[in-house]
N, C-alpha and C positions, 0 to 999 in steps of 0.2 A: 909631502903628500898633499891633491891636492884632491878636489872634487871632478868628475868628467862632468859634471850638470853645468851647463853656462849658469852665470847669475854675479849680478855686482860685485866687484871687488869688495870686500870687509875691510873697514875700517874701526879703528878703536875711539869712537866718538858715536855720539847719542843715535845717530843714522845706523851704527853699526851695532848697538846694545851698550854702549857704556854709560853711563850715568854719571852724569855730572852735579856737583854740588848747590847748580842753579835749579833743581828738579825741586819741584817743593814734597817729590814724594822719598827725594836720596838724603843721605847721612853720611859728614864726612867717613872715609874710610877707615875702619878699625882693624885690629889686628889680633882679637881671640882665636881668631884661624890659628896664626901662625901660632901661639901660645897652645892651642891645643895639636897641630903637629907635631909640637915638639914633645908634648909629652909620650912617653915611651909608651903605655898600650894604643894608643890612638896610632903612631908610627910603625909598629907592630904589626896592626890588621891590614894599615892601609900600604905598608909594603909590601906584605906576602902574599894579600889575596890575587888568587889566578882571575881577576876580572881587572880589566885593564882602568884605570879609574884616574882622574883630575878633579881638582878644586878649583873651582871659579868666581872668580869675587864679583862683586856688585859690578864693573866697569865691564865683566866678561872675558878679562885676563886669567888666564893663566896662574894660580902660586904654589900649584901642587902636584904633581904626578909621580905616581907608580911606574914601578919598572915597565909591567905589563903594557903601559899608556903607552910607554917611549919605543917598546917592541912595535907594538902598533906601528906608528908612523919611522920604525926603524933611525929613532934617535936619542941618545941619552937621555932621562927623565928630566935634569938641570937645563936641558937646552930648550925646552920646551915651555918654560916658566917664563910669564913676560908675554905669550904668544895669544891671539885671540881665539878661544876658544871655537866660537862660530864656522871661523876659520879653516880651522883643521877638521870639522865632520860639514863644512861646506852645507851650512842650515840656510844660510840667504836665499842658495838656487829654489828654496820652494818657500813660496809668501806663506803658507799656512804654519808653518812649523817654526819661519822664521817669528811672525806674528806671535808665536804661544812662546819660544824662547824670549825675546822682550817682554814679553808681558810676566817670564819669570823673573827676571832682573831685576822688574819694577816691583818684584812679591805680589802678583795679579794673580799666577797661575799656581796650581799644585804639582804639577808635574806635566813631563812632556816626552813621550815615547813615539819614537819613526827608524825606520829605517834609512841607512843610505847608500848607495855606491860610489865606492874610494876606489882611489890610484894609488898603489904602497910605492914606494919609492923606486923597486924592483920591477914596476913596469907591468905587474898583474894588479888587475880589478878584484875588489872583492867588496861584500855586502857588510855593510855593520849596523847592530842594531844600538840605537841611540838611547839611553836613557836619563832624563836630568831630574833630579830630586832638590826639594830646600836642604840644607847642613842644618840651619837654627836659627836661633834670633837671629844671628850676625851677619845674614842676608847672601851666605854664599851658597853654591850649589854645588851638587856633587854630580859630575859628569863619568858616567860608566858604558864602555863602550865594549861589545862582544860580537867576535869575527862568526857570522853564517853562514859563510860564500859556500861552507861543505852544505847546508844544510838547504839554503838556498840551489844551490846544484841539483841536490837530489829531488825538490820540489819540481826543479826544470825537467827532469829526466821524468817524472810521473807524470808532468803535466804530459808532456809530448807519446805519453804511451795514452794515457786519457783521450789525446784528441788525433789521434793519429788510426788509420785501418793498419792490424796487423801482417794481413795478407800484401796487399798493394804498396804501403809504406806512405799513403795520402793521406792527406786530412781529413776527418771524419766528418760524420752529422753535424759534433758538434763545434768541430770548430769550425767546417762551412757557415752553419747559421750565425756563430758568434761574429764571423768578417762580414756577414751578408748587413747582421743590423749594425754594427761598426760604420760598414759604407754609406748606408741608408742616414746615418744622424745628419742635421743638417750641415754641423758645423765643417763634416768632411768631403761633402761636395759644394758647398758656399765661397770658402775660399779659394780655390781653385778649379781647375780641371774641367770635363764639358757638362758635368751637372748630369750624365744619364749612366745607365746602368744595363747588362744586357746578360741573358743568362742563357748557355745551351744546358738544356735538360736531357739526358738519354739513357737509357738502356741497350741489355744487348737483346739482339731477335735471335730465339732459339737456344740462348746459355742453359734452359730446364733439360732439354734435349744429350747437351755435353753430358751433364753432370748425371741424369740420369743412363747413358750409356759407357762413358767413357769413366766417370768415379767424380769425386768430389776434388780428391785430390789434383785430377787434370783441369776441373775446373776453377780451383786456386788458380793454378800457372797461368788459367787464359784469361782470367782477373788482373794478374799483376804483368802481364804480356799487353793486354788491353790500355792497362795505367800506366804505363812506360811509353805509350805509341799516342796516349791523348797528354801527356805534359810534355812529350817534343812538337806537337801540335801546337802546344799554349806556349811552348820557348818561341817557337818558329811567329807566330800573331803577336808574340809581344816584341820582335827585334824592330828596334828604332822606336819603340815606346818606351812610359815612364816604369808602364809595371805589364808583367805579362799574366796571363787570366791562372786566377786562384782553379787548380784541377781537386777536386773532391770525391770521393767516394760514399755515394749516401748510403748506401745499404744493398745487400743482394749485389742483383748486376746494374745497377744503378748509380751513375754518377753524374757531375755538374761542372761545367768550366764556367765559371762569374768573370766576366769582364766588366771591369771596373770603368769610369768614366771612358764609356763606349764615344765611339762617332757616327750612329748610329747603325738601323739595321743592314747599311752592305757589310760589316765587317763581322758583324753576327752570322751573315749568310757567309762568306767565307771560311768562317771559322766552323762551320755545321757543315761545310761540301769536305774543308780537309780532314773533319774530325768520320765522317763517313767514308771518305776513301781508305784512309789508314784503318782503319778497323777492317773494312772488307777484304784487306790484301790477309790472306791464308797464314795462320799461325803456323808455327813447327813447334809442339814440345811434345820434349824427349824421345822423339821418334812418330810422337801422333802428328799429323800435320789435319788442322781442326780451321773451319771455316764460318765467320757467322758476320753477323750485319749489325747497323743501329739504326733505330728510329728517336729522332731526335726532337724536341720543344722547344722551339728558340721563343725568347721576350725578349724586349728591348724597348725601351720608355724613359721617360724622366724620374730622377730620383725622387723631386721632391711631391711625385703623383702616386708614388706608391708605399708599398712595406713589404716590411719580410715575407710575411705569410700572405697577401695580393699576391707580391713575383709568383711564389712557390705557386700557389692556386692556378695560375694563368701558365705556370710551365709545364706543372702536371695535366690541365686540360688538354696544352696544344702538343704535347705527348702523345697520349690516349686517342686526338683526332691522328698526327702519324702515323700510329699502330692502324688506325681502322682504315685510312687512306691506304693500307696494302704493306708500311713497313719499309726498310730500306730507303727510309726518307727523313727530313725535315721538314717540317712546317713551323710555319711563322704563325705566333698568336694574332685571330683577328677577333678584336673587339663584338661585331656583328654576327662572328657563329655563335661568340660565347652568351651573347646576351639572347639569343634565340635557344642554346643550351640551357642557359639560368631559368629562361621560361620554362622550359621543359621541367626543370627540375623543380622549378615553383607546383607547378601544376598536378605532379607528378605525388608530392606531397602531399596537397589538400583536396587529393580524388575523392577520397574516404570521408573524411571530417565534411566534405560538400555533400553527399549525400544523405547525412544524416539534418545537415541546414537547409535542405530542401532548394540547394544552389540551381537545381536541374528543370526545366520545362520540354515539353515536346510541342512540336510542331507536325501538320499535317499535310502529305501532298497527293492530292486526288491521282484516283486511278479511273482510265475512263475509257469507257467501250469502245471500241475502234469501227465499231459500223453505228451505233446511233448515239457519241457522245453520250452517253448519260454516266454519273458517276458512279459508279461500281464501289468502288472501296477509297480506302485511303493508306498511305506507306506511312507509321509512326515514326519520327526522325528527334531524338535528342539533340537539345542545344544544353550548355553550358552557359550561363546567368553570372562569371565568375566578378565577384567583387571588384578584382583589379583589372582584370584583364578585359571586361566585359560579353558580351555575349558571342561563346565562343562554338563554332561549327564543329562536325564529330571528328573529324580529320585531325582536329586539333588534341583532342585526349584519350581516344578512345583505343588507341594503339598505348597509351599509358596504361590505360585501366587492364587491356586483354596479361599485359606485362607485369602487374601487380597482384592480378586478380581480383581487383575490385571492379573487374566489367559483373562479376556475379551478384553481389546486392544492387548494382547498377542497374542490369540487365531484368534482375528482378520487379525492379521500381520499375521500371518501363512497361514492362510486362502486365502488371498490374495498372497502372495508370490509362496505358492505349484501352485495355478490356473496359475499363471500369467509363473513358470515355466514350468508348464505341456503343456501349448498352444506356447508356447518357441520350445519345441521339437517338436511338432506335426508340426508347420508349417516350422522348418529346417529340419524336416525327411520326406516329402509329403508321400514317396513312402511306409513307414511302415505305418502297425495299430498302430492308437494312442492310447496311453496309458496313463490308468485311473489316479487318483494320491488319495491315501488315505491320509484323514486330520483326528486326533485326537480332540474328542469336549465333554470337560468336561461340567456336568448337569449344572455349574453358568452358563455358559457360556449362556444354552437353560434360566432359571432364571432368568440373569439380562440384557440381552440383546436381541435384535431384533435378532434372528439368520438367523430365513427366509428372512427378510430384506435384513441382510446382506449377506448371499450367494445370494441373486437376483442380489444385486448388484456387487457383486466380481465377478459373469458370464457375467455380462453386460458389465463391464470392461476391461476383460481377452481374452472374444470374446470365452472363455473355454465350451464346449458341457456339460449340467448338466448329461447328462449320465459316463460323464469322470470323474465325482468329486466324493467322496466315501466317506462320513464320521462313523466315526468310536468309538462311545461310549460304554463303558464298560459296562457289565450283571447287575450290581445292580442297574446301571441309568435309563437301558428302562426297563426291569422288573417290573411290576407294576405302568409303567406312566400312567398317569392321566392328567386330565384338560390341562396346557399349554404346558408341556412335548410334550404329546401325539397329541395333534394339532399342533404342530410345527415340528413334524416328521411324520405327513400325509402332511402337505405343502410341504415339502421338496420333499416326494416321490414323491408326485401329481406334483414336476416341474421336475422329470428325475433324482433326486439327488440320489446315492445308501444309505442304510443305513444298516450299519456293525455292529454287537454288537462283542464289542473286550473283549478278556481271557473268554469266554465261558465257561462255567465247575463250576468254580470257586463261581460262589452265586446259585440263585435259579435252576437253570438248568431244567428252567419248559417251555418244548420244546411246548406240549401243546399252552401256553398263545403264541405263536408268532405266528399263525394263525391270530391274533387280533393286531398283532404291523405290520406297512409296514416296516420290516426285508430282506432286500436284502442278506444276504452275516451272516454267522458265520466264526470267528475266532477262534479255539479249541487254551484253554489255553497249554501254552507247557509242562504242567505237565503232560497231556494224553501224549502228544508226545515223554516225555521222556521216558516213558513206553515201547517204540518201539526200543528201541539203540539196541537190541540183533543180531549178528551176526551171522547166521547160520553154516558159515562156519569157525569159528573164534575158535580153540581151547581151548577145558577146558572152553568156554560162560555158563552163566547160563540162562536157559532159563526164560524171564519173565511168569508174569500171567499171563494167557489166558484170563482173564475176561478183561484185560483192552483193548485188541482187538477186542472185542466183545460190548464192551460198546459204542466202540470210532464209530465201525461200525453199530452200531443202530443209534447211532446220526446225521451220515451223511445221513443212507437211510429215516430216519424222515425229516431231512431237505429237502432232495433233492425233498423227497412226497409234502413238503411246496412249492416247487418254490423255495428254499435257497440252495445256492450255501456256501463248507465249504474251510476254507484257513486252513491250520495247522501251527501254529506258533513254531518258534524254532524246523527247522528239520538242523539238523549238522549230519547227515550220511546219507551216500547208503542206509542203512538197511533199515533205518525210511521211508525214500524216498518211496521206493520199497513197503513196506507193505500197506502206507498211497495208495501211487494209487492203490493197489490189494482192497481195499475196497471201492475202489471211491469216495476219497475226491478231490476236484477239481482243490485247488491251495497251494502252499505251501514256505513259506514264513523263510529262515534262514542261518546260516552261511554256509552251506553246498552249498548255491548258490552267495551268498555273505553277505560280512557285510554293513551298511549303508555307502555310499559313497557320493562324491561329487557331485553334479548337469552336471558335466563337461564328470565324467567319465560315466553318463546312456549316456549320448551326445555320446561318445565313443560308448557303445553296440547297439547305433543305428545308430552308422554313416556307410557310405558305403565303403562295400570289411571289416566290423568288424562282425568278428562271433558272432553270437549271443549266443549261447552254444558251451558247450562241454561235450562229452560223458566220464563218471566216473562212471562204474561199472554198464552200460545201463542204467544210470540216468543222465537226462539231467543237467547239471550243470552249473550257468551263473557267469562268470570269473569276478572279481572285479577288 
């Protein structure tokens, strides 16, 4: 019987555990052994006990075995005396075990317990558990060996139900992750192979649908119909390879093919075209014939750039971007959405915690009369002050905030802030017209909060005139309000507040319905306005449509018929300028007058002996 583990031949000399009498720690060899074998209860126990057992002298020899011992290795117990012990449970093939047997020999150690797997003579494997103890003074050991191969077995059979899906018959969670950080150590891409790693991620599109109409039970079958069609996928990508991609089932409809030292991403992309064709081809079970799709997360990188839970993270992202890409697809992880996603999620985080550190400033951008330049008002615009990010424009969070609902103490802070600004200048300017101040107010805001409440209170506070405050919500918000919407923007008007529908054009554009809304004020989106950039006297110009001149100018004399006064957003030229007043829009709002500025510098265009305009091309223009 021998060992299957490779490992140096055993010899019966000092390299192999024997001790010789040049050792200054050995004593020649004595013989109270054999004098106590011989006595008849010591021969007694250690014949009859069902534990298979030898004696081993100082050298590591062999002078004693049991029947049991000789069954073991299926040979008389006399034939086995003389033999090195070592030997016959094949302890050299592992340095560690070998190391603590030696150091028994030398009486270093107190004992030594391992496991090993043997060859019986019969040509079956089986597991034996090793255990070597001192005898006595007399420096021999007692070697006792017991068969667990049933036992060991049935450890194999639990492992495999542990890591294995019941449904599909794939490897589960855990033994995906277990091969996943296995692959990942270094020392298993170091030695060999191309050093990268590559993972499809997918699910199925529409499995809630099966199971909810067709039973749970049909949607077992289209589980394990699914996992039978993605590991002839991974047989088929692994022919003429070392190893073909570990197929896994994570949970639900979700599963993973790992391709192990990948060759990069074309063979990820191939393996995500065949793993999506074969799913789409039409199931048949048991007579249902069931159709569905996958959206799939391919990674593919170097091993020694990432980890377990990176891969995952980066698979489930480019997942999730599949699904929203429309589904029936694949996508490759890129670096650059995910780190503009990471931001979002940064961001998205410390909405709230920012408002109360007072992260946020506003900025102001004049509104100005369209027949004599003078400034009228101002539009209050939030920026972002963010620590890391630095100072970030509203486009950037403010679709977060509406999503979390923190635009409401946002929205709040704002609110209050512009009021408390605008009654700021009015009472350090006595001698000018006070000027309005437009605040931005998304539809949660009117939703989940008191809004009339709170503008009663923010005037009451501010000591602000509600004819001076202007708020300003978008075309697809007041457009078809109803119930609280539309009672909360009749209170508002019925206390003096103005109320602006902002980017005009853009949704319904159903001038009609605002007879019915109390609409103070339009803001034409600046897509109308950019319509108007043509230069008459501008060389080689192309002249625009005339229809959008004509449209822009219905829209103002409809509103102006309503009592609605119109701002045109985004005028950056004379031209614009010039044409918008030749049709009688009223106020006009853009770079061409300034861009949004500080609180300090409107302070400036209304302090005294400060011009208020200046004349560019007989268009009043207000200087930032």
């Amino acid at each position: 019987m021998s060992g299957t583990s490779e490992g140096p031949a055993p010899a019966a000399d000092l390299d192999r555990g024997a001790v010789t009498e040049s050792d200054d720690y050995a004593s020649p060899r004595t013989e109270p052994l054999t004098a106590r074998a011989e006595s008849p209860p010591y021969r007694s126990v250690f014949t009859a006990a069902p534990l298979a057992m030898a004696v081993v002298d100082r050298e590591g020899l062999v002078v004693g075995a049991n029947d049991g011992f000789g069954a073991l290795f299926g040979s008389p117990p006399g034939e086995l005396t003389g033999r090195i012990a070592a030997d016959l449970v094949d302890l050299a093939s592992d340095a560690r075990n070998w190391h603590a047997y030696r150091e028994m020999l030398r009486g270093r150690e107190a004992m030594l317990h391992c496991t090993r797997r043997l060859k019986h003579p019969d040509g079956q494997s089986m597991w034996i558990q090793v255990t070597v103890t001192p005898l006595g003074q007399d420096g021999c050991l007692l070697m006792s060996l017991t068969d667990i191969s049933a036992h060991r077995e049935l450890q194999g059979r639990l492992r495999h139900l542990q890591m294995h899906d019941p449904v599909t018959r794939l490897p589960n969670r855990t033994l995906f992750f277990e091969r996943l950080t296995a692959t990942l150590e270094a020392e298993s891409y170091e030695e060999s192979g191309t050093g990268r790693i590559g993972l499809c991620y997918l699910d199925l599109d529409g499995f809630k649908a099966v199971n909810d109409t067709l039973g749970h039970r049909v949607g077992d079958r289209l589980l394990a119909a699914v996992a039978e069609r993605l590991t002839r996928c991974a047989d088929e990508a692994g022919y003429g390879r070392t190893s073909a991609p570990l197929v896994a089932r994570l949970g639900g409809d979700e599963f993973a093919l790992l391709v192990e030292d990948s060759t990069g991403t074309e063979q990820l992309a191939d393996l995500a075209e065949a793993v999506l064709e074969a799913v789409q081809a039409p199931f048949d079970l048991a007579g249902q014939r069931v159709s569905v799709s996958a959206s799939i997360g391919v990674v593919e990188r170097r091993a020694a750039d990432t980890t377990a839970t990176a891969l995952m993270q980066a698979a489930d992202t480019t997942l999730y971007w599949a699904k929203a890409d429309g589904k029936a697809r694949w996508t490759l992880f890129d670096p650059e959405r995910n780190a503009h996603r990471m931001t979002r999620q940064a961001l998205a985080s410390t909405l709230r915690p920012a408002i109360e550190r007072d992260e946020f400033v506003l900025e102001y951008q004049p509104l100005v009369g369209m027949e004599d330049g003078r400034l009228r008002g101002v539009e209050a615009l939030v920026r972002w002050n963010h620590p890391q990010f630095g100072m970030l424009t509203p486009n950037r969070f403010i679709g977060l905030a509406e999503e979390d609902g923190s635009i409401v103490p946002l929205g709040r802070w704002i609110l209050r802030t512009a009021c408390r600004q605008a009654r700021r200048w009015q009472v350090d300017h006595p001698d000018e017209p006070p000027l309005f101040v437009s605040v931005n107010v998304a539809v949660r805001q009117v939703w989940d909060s008191d809004l009339v409440a709170d503008v009663a209170e923010t005037l009451g506070e501010t000591g602000l005139a509600p004819q001076l405050l202007q708020l300003e919500l978008t075309e697809s918000a007041v457009m078809g309000s109803a119930g609280r919407p539309l009672q909360a923007l009749q209170a508002l008007s019925g206390m003096g507040v103005r109320i602006a529908i902002d980017d005009f054009g853009t949704g319904y554009s159903n001038l009609a319905y605002l007879s019915r809304l109390p609409v103070s004020v339009l803001k034409l989106d600046g897509s109308f306005v950019r319509g108007f950039q043509y230069e008459s006297d501008k060389e080689g110009a192309v002249a625009p449509n005339p229809a959008d001149e004509v449209v822009v100018e219905a829209m103002i004399q409809l509103a102006h018929r309503l009592g609605i006064t119109v701002t045109a957003e985004c005028v950056e030229t004379s031209a614009q300028a010039s044409r918008l007043r030749r049709i009688g829009c009223d106020t006009g709002q853009g770079w061409l007058y300034s861009r949004p500025v500080s609180p300090d510098r409107i302070s400036e265009l209304l302090g005294p002996g400060e011009e208020h305009s200046a004349r560019a091309g007989g268009q009043a223009v207000v200087k930032p």
